[in-house]
VOKOL-940232 format. One record per residue (C-alpha): residue number from 1; residue in three letters; x, y, z negated. Coordinates in nm, 2 decimals. Each point is the difference from the previous one (the first is absolute). Layout:
BEGIN
+------+------+--------+--------+--------+
! zanu ! zati !      u !      v !      w !
+------+------+--------+--------+--------+
!  NUM !  ALA !      X !      Y !      Z !
...
+------+------+--------+--------+--------+
// end
This chain:
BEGIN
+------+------+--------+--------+--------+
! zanu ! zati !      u !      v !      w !
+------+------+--------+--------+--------+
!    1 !  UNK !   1.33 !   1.42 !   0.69 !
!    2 !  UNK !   0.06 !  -0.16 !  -0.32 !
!    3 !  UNK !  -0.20 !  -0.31 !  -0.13 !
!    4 !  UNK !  -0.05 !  -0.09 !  -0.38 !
!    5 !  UNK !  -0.11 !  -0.34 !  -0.15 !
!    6 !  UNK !  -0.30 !   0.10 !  -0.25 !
!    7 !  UNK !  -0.02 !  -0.30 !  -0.22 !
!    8 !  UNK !  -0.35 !   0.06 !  -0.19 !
!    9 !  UNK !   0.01 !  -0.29 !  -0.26 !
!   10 !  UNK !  -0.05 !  -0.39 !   0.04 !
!   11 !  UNK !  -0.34 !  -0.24 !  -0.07 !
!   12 !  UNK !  -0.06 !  -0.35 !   0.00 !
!   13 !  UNK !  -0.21 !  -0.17 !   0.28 !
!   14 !  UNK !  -0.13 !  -0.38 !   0.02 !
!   15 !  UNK !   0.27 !  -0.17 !   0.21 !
!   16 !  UNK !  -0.19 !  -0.26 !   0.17 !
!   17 !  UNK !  -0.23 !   0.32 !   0.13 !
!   18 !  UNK !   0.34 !   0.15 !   0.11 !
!   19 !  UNK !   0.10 !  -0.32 !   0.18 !
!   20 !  UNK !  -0.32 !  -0.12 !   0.15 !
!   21 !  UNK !   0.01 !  -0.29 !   0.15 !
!   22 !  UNK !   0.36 !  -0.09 !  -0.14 !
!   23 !  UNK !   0.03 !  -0.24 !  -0.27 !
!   24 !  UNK !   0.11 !   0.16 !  -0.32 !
!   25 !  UNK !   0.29 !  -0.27 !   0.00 !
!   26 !  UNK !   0.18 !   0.19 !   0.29 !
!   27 !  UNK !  -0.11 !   0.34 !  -0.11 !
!   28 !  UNK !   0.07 !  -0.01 !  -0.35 !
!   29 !  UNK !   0.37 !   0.04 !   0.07 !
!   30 !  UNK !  -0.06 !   0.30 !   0.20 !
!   31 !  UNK !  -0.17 !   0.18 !  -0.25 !
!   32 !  UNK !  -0.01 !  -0.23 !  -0.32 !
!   33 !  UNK !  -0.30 !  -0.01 !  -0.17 !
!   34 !  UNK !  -0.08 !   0.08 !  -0.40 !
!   35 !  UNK !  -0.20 !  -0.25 !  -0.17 !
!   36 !  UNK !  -0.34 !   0.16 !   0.14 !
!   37 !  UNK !   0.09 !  -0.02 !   0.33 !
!   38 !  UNK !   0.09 !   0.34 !   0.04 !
!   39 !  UNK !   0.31 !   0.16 !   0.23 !
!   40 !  UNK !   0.12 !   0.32 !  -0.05 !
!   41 !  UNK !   0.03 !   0.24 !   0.28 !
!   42 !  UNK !   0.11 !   0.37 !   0.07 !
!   43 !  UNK !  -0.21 !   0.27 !   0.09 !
!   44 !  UNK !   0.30 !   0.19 !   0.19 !
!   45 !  UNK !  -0.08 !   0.28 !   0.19 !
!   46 !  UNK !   0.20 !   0.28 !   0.25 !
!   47 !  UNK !   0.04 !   0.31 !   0.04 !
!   48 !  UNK !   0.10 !   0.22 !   0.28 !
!   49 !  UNK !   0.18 !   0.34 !  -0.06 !
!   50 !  UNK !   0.03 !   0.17 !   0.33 !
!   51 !  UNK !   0.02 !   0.41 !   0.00 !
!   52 !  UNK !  -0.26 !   0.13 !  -0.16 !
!   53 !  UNK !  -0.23 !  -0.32 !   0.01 !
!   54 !  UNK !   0.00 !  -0.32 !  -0.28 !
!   55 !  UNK !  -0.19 !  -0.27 !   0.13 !
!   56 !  UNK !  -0.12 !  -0.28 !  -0.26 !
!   57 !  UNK !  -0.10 !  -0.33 !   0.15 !
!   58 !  UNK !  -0.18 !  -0.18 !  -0.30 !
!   59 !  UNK !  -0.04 !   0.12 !  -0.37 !
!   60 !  UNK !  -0.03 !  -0.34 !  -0.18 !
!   61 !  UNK !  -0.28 !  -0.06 !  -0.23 !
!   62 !  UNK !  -0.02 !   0.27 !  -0.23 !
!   63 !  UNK !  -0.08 !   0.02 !  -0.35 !
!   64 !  UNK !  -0.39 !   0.16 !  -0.02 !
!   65 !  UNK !  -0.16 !  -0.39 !  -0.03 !
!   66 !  UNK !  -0.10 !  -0.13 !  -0.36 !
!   67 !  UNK !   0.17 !  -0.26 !  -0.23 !
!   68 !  UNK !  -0.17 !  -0.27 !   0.19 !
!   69 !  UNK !   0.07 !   0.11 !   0.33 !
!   70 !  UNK !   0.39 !  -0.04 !  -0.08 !
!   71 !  UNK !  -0.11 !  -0.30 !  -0.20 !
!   72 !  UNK !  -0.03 !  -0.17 !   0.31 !
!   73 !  UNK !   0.30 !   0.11 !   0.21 !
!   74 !  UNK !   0.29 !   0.04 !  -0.29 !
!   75 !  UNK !   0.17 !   0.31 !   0.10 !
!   76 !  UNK !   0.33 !   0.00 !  -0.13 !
!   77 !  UNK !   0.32 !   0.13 !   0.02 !
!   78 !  UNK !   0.20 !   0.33 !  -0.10 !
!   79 !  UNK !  -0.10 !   0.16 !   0.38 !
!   80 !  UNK !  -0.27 !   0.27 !   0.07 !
!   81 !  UNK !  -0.12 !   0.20 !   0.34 !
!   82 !  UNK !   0.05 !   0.32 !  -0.21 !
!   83 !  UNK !   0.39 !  -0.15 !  -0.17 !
!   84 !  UNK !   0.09 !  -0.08 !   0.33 !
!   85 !  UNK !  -0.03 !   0.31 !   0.20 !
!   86 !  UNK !   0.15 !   0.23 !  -0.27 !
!   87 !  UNK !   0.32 !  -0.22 !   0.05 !
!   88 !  UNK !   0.00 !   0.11 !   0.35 !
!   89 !  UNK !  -0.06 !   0.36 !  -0.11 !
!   90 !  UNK !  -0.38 !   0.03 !   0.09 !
!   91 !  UNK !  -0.31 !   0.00 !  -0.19 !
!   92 !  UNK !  -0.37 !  -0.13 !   0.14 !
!   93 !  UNK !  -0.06 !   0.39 !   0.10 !
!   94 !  UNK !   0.33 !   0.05 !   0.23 !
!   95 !  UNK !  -0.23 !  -0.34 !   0.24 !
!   96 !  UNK !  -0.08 !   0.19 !   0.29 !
!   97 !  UNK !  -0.15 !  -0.32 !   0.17 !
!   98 !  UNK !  -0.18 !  -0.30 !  -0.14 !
!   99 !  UNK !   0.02 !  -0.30 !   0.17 !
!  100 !  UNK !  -0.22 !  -0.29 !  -0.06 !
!  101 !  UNK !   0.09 !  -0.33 !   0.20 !
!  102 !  UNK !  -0.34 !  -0.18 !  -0.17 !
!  103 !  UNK !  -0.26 !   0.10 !  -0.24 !
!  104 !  UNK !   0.03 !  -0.29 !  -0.23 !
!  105 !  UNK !   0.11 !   0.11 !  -0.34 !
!  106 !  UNK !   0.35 !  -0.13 !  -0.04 !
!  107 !  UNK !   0.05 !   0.27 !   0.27 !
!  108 !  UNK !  -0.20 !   0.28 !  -0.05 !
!  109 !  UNK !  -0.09 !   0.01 !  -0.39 !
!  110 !  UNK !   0.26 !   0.22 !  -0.07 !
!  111 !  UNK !  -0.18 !   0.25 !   0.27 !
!  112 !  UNK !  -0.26 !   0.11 !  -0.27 !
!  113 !  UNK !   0.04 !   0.14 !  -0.37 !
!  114 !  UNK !  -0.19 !   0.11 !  -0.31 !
!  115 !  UNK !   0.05 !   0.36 !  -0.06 !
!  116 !  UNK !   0.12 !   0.12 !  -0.35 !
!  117 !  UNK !  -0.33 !  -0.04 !  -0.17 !
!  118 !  UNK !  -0.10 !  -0.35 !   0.18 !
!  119 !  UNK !  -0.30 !   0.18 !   0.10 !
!  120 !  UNK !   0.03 !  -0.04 !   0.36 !
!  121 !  UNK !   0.17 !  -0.20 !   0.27 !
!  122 !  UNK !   0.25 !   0.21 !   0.24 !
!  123 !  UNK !   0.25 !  -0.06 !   0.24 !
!  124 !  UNK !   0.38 !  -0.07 !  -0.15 !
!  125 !  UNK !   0.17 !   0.18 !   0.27 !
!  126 !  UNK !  -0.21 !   0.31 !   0.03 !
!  127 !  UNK !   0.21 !   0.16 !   0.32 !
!  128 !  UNK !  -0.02 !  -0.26 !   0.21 !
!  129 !  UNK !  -0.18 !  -0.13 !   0.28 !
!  130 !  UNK !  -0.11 !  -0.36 !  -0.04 !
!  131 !  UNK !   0.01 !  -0.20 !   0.33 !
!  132 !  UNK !  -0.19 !  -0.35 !   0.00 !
!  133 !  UNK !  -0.14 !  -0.18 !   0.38 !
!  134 !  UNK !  -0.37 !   0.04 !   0.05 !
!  135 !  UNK !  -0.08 !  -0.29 !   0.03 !
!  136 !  UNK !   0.16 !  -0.15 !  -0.30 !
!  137 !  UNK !  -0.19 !   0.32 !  -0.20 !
!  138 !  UNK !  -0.29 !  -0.14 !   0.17 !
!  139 !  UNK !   0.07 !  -0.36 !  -0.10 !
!  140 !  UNK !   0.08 !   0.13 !  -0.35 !
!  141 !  UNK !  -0.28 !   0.19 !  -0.09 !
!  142 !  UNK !  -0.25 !  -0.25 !   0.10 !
!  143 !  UNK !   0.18 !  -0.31 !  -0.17 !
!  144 !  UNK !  -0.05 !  -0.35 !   0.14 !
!  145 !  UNK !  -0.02 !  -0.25 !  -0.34 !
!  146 !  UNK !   0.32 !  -0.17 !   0.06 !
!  147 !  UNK !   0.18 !   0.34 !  -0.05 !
!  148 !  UNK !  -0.22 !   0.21 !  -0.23 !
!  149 !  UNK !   0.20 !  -0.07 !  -0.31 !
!  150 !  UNK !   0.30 !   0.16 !   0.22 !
!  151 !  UNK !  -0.17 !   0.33 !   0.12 !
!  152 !  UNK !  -0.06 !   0.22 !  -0.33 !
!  153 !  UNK !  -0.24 !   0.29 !   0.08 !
!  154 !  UNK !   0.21 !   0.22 !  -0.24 !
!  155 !  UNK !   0.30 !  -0.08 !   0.18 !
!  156 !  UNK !  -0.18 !   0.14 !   0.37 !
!  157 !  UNK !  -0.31 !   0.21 !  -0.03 !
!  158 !  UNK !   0.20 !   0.32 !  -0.21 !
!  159 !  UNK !   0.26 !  -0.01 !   0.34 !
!  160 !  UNK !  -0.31 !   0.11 !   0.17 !
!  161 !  UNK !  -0.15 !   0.18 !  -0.23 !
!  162 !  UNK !   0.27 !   0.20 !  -0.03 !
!  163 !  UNK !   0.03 !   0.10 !   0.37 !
!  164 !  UNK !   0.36 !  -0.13 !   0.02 !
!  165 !  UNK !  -0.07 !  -0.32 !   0.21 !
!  166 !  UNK !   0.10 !  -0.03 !   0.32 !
!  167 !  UNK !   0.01 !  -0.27 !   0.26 !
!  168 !  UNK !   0.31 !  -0.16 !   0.19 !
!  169 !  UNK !   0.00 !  -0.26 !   0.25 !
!  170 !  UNK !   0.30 !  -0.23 !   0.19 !
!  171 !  UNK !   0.01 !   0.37 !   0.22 !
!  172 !  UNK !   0.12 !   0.16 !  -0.28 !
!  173 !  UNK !   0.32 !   0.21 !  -0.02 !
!  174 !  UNK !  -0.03 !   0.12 !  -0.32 !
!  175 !  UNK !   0.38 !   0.16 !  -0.04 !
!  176 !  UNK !   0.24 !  -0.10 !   0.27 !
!  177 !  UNK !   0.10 !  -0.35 !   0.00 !
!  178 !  UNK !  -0.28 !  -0.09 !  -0.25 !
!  179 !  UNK !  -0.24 !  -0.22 !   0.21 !
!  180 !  UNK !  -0.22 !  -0.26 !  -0.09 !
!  181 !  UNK !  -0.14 !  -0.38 !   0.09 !
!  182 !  UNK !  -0.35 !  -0.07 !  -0.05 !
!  183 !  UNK !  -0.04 !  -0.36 !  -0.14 !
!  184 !  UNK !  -0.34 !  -0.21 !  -0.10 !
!  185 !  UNK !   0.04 !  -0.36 !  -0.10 !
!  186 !  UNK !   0.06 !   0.18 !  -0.38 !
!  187 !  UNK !  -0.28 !   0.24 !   0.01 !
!  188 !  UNK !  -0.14 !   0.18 !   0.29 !
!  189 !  UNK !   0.21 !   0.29 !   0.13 !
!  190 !  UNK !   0.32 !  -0.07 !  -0.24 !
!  191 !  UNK !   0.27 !   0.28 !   0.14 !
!  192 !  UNK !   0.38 !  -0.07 !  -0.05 !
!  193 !  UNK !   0.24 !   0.27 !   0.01 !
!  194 !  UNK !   0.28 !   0.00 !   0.28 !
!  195 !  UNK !   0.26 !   0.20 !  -0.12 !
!  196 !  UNK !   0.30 !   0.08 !   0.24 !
!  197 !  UNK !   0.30 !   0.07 !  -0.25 !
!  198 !  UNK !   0.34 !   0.04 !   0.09 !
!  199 !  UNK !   0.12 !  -0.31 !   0.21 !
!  200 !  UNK !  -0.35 !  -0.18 !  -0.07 !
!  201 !  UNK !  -0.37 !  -0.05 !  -0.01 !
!  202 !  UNK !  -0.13 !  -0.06 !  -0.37 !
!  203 !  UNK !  -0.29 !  -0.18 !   0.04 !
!  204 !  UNK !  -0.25 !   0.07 !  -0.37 !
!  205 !  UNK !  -0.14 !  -0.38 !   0.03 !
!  206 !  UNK !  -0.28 !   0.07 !  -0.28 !
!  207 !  UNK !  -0.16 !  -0.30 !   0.00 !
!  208 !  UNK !   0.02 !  -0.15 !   0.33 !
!  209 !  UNK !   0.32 !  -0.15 !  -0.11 !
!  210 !  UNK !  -0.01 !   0.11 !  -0.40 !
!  211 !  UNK !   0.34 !  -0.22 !  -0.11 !
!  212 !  UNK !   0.31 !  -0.18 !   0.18 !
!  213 !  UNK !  -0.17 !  -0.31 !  -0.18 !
!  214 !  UNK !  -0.32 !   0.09 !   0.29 !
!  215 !  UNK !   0.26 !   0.01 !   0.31 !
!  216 !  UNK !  -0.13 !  -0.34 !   0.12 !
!  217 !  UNK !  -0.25 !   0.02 !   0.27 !
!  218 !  UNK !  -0.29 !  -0.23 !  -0.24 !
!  219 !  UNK !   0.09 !   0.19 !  -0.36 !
!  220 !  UNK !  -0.31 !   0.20 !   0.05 !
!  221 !  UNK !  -0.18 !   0.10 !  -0.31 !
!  222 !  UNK !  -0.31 !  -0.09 !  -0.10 !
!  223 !  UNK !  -0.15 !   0.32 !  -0.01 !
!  224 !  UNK !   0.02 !   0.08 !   0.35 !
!  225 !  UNK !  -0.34 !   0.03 !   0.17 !
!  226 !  UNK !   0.17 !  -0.12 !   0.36 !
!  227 !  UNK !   0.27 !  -0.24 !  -0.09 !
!  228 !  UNK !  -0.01 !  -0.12 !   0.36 !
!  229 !  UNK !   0.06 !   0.31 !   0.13 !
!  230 !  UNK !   0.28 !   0.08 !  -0.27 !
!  231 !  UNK !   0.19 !  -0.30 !   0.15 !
!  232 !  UNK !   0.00 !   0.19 !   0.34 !
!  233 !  UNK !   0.08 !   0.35 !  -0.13 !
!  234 !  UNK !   0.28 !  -0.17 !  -0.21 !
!  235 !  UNK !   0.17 !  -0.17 !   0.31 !
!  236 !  UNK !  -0.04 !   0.31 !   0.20 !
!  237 !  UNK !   0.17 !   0.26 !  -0.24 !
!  238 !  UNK !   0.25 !  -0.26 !  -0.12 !
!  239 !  UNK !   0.14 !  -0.06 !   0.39 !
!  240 !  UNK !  -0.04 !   0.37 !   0.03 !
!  241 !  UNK !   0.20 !   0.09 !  -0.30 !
!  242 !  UNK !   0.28 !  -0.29 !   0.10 !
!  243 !  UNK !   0.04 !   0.12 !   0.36 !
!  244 !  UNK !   0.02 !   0.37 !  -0.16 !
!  245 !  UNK !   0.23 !  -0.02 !  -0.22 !
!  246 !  UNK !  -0.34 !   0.13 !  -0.32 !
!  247 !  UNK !   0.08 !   0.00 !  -0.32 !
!  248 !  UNK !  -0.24 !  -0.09 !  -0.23 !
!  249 !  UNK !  -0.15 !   0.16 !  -0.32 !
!  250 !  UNK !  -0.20 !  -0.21 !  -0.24 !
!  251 !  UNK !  -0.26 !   0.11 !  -0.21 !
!  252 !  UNK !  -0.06 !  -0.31 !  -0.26 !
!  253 !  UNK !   0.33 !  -0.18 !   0.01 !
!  254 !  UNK !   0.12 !   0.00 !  -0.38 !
!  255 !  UNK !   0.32 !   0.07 !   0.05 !
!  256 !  UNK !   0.12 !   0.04 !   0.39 !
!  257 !  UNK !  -0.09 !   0.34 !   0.17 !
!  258 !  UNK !   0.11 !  -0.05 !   0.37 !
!  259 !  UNK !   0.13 !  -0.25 !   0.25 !
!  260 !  UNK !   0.08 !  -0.08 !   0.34 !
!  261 !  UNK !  -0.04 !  -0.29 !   0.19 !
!  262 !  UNK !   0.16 !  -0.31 !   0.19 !
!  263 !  UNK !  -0.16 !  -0.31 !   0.20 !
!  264 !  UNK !   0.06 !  -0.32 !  -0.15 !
!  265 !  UNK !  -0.12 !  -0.36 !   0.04 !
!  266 !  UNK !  -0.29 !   0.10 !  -0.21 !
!  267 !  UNK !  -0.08 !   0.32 !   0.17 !
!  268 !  UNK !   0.07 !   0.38 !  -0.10 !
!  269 !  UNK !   0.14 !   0.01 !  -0.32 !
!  270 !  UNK !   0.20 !   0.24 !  -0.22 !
!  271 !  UNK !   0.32 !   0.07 !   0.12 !
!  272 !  UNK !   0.12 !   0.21 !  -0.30 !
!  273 !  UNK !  -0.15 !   0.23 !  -0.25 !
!  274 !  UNK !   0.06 !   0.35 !  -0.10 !
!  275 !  UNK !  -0.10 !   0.32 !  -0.22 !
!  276 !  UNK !  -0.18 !   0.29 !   0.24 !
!  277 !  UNK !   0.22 !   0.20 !  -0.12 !
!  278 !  UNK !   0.27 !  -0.19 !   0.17 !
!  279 !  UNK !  -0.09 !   0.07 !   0.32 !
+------+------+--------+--------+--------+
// end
């Protein structure tokens, strides 16, 4: 097995929505805010090359929405889904297996493309499977208000339509020693990729834990529909990670990929940081 880090591009969120409850005056030198408020944060994805199976967990946001669409979010950098995996030797076709660890569109935008005529919506990786949770396809297609702006019917309905959707759960063995934990203070049904690697676990955080800046136990986001329960899932996983020895992968930190962790007077916290491919 061989893992990859796919970075697919960066945007800009609201930092107080990224912080929640945090004031900005603690957060801001985290993740320093521009003049509008806005952070900037990864969209960092993984891949897993093992035999004749490449797994992607995540594809980023993709680049199908209009002017306005990205008018909103700033995507910028030099980084692309497509730039990224032809680094590493692959193209979208070679994806044997599409992971999706949430349908909101940060995660999955890049799942779905134009084709050449921009007649017609069509899935980017057209020989894979795509694997989502029910429940969170459930929860997806049938948007509650807070989270309808998140869930884009062209990022989700052309997986089914297409007959490549599938459905894991926290049962799932997908290859060996890819598992996965079901989470739901974020979203209902969020899955997170255990990966057993070498000497470790790498544990995909997605956005349970989406930065080091969100180790603390009460840097919950504001966009979680559960934040209670995000405060339990994060002590749980964090002990379990510190008494295992997990490395972690982050998905929107700016500029650190993974970590692992200590106990401190303040709780779990970073002990060092690393690149995947250091591992």
């Amino acid at each position: 097995m061989k893992l990859y880090s796919i970075n697919t591009g960066h945007f800009k969120l609201d930092g107080g929505a990224m912080f929640g409850v945090v004031p900005k005056s603690i957060w801001n030198k985290l993740n320093p805010a521009d003049e509008n408020n806005m952070c900037s944060w990864a969209m960092r994805c993984l891949l897993i090359e093992d035999g004749n199976r490449l797994v992607l967990i995540d594809n980023g946001m993709g680049n199908k929405q209009d002017a306005k669409f990205f008018g909103y979010y700033f995507l910028h950098g030099n980084d692309t889904l497509q730039k990224s995996l032809n680094a590493h030797g692959f193209s979208s076709d070679d994806i044997t297996d599409m992971v999706l660890t949430h349908l909101h569109f940060d995660h999955c935008g890049g799942s779905i493309k134009y084709n050449n005529d921009r007649t017609k919506l069509e899935p980017a990786f057209k020989n894979a499977k795509y694997y989502s949770n029910k429940k969170h396809w459930e929860w997806a297609v049938n948007p509650n208000p807070r989270e309808k702006a998140s869930f884009l019917k062209e990022n989700i309905l052309p997986i089914q339509e297409s007959g490549q959707l599938n459905f894991i759960d926290s049962t799932t063995e997908l290859i060996p020693g890819l598992n996965f934990l079901e989470v739901n203070g974020h979203t209902e049904a969020m899955m997170l990729p255990l990966i057993k690697y070498k000497n470790t676990t790498v544990a995909y955080m997605a956005d349970l834990i989406p930065s080091v800046g969100h180790l603390p136990i009460p840097y919950v986001m504001a966009y979680d529909t559960r934040p209670l329960e995000t405060l339990k899932e994060k002590d749980l996983i964090l002990n379990k990670a510190l008494e295992n020895n997990w490395s972690l992968f982050f998905e929107h930190d700016p500029l650190i990929e993974c970590v692992n962790l200590e106990r401190g007077e303040r709780g779990i916290r970073k002990k060092e940081s690393f690149l995947l491919s250091d591992i």
